[in-house]
C-alpha positions in Angstrom: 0.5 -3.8 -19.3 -0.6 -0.5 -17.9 -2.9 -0.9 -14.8 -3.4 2.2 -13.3 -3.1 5.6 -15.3 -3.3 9.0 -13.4 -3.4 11.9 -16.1 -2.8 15.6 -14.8 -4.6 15.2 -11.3 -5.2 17.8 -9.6 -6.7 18.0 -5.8 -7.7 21.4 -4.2 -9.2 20.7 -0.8 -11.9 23.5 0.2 -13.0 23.9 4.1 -14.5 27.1 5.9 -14.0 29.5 2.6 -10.4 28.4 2.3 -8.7 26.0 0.0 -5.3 24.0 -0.2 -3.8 22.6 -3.2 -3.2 19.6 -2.2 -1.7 17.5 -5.1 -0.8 19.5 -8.2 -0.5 17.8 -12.4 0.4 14.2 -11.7 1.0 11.8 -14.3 1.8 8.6 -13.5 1.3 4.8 -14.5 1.5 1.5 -12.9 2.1 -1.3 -14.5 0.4 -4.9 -13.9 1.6 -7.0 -11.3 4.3 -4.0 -10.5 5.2 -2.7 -6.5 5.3 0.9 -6.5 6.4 2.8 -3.4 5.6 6.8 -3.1 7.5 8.8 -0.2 8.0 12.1 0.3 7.0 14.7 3.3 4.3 14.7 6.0 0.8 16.5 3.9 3.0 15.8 0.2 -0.2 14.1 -0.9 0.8 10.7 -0.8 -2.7 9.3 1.1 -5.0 11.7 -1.8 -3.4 9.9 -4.5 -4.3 6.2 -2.8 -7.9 8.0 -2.1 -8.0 8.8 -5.7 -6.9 5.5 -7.7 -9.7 3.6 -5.3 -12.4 6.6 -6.3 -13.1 7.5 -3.1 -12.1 10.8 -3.8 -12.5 12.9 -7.5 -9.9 14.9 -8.8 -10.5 18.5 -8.7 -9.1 18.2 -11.8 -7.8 15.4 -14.1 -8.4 11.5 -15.1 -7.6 8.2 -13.3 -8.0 5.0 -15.3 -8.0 1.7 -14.1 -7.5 -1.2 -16.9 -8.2 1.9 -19.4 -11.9 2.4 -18.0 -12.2 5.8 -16.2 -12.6 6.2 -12.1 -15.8 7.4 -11.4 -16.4 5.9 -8.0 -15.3 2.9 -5.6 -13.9 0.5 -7.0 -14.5 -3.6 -6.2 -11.6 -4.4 -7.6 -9.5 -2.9 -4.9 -7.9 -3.9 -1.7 -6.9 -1.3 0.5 -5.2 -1.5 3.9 -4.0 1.2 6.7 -2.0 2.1 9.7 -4.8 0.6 11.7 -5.7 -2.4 11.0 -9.5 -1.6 11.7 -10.4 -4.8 13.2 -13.7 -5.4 14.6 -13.1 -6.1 18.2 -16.5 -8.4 18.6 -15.3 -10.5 15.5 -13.0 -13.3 15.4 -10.1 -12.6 12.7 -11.2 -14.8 10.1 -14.9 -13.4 10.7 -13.3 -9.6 10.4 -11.4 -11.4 6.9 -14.4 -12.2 5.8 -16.8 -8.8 6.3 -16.0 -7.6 2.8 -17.4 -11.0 1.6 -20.4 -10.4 3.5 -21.2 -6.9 2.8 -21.1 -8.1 -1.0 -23.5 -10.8 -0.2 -20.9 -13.5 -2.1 -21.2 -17.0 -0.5 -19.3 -17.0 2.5 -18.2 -21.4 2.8 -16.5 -20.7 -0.8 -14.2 -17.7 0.4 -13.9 -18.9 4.2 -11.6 -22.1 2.2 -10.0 -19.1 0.7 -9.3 -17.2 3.8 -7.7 -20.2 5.5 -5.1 -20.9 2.7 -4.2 -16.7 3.3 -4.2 -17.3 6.9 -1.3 -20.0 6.2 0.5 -18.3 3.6 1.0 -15.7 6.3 1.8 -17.9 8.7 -1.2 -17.0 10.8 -2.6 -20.7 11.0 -4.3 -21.8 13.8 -5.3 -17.9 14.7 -8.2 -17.8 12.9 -10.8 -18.0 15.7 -8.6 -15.4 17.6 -9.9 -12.1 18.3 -7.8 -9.2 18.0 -7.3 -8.7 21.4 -5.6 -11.6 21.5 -2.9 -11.2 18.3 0.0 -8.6 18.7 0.2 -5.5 16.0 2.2 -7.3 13.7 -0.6 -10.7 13.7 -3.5 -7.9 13.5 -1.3 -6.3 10.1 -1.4 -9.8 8.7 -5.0 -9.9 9.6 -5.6 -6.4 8.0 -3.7 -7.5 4.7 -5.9 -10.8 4.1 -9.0 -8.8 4.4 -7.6 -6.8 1.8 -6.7 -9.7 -0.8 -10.0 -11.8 -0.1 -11.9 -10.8 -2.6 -9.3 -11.4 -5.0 -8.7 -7.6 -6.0 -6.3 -6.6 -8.8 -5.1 -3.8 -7.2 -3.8 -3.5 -3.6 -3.6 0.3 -2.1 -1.4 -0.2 1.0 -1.1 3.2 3.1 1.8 3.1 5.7 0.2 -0.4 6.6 3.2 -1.0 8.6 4.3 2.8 10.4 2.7 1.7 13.9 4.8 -1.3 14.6 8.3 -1.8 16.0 11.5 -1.9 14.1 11.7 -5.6 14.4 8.1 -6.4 13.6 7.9 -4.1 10.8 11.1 -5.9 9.1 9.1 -9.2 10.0 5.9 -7.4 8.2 8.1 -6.1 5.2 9.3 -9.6 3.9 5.5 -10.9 4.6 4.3 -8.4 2.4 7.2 -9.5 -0.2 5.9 -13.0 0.2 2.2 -12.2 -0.3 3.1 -10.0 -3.5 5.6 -13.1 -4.4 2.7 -15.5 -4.3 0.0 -13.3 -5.4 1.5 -11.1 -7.8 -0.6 -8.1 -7.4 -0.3 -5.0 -8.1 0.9 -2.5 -5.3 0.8 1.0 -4.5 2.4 1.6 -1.2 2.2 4.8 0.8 5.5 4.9 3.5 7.9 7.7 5.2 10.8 4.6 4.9 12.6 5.1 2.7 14.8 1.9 3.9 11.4 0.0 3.4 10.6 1.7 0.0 13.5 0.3 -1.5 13.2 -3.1 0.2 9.8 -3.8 -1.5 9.5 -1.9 -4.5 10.0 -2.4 -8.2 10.3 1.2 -8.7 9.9 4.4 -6.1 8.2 7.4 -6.7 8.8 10.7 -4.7 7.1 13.4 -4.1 7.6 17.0 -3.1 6.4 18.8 -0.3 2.5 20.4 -1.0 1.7 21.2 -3.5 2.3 17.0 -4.1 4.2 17.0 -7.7 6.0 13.5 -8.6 10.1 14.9 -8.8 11.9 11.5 -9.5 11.5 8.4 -9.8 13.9 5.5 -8.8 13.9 1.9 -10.7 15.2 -0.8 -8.1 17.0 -3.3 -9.6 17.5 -5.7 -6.8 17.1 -9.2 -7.2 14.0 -10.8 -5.4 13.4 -12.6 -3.1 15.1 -9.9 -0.9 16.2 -10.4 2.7 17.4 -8.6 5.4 21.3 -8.6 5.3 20.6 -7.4 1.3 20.4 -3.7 3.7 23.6 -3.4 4.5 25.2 -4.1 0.7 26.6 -1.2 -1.3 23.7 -1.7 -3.9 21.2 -0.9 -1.5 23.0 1.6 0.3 23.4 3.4 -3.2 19.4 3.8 -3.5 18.8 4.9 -0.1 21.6 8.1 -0.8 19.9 8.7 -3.9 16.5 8.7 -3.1 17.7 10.9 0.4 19.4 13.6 -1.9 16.3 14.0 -4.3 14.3 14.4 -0.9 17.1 17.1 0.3 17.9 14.5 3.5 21.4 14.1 5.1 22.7 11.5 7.2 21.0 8.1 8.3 18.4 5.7 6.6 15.2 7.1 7.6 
């Protein structure tokens, strides 16, 4: 079932009497319970079209729809999470999990029981009164990701959540993320410049073109789940990564 629905979207960005055209006629759907990666360039437009699916940004022109019912501001049923994990340095990581909670004024003993069975299923049990000073980048990610899921959201709205880290933690990070989505079944839309990490954890790839951002192909991965890390080096995989390069007008390596 159709979950998101982006019709002819448009962004024009205006600033001191200029303008950019930022993101130009995208159409695009994402089904329920689906993981869809976009890639493409530096300033594509990949981080508007996040902004505009949680309506914290209007199209200039164009429609977004979420379960059918038009965008026409922020959206509760939405987790989003970044580059920086944005943790609250005075608060405790389940007390930054649990902000969102707060801020909505829900009761805070039923979705702390909640927060503690995400803690585990990340394998971050036994952190929980940690502050972030005290968890490396890849712990604070996992942090970052249960504040996104605690209020139970559809929709998660992940935007190069994982670009900071080190090679090895950012594998680490990619099959938590697999797990979580696994478990969970949400549905994703995941901003990244990997395309190695695209094809990893995604059902289906979109990519962009340079800005103007206009969607130019889109790649179905057909790899069976759950995925690990030596499924990188088969021919299958291999096979996606030189496609998806070519359409992006890349030569040579994985990134």
């Amino acid at each position: 079932m159709e979950i998101i629905k982006l019709q002819e979207v448009t962004v024009i960005y205006y600033s001191k009497g200029s303008s950019i055209l930022a993101v130009k006629d995208v159409t695009q759907s994402v089904n329920e319970g689906e993981f869809v990666s976009i890639i493409g360039p530096s300033g594509c437009g990949k981080s508007t079209l996040l902004k505009i699916v949680s309506g914290l940004l209007s199209p200039t022109k164009g429609e977004v729809y979420i379960k059918g019912k038009k965008v026409e501001g922020p959206q509760r049923g939405i987790g989003m999470a970044f580059q920086d994990p944005n943790l609250l340095p005075w608060r405790t990581a389940i007390k930054n999990v649990l902000l969102p909670i707060e801020i909505l004024n829900e009761d805070l003993e039923t979705y702390k029981k909640k927060a503690l069975e995400l803690f585990k299923l990340v394998n971050l049990n036994g952190f929980e009164e940690k502050y972030p000073w005290e968890l490396s980048g890849g712990m604070q990610q996992r942090v970052s990701l249960i504040r996104a899921l605690i209020h139970e959201p559809d929709i998660l709205l992940l935007d190069e959540p994982f670009g900071a880290l080190d090679a090895l933690t950012r594998e680490e990070m990619n099959l938590e993320l697999q797990k979580i989505w696994m478990a969970k079944k949400k549905t994703i839309l995941f901003v990244t410049h990997s395309i190695q990490e695209a094809v990893f954890l995604s059902d289906r790839v979109i990519v962009m073109s340079p800005r103007p951002g206009t969607i130019i192909h889109e790649e179905k991965i057909e790899l069976k789940r759950p995925r690990n890390l030596k499924m990188m080096s088969s021919p299958e995989f291999i096979d996606y990564i030189t496609s998806l390069r070519s359409k992006l007008g890349l030569k040579g390596g994985l990134e």
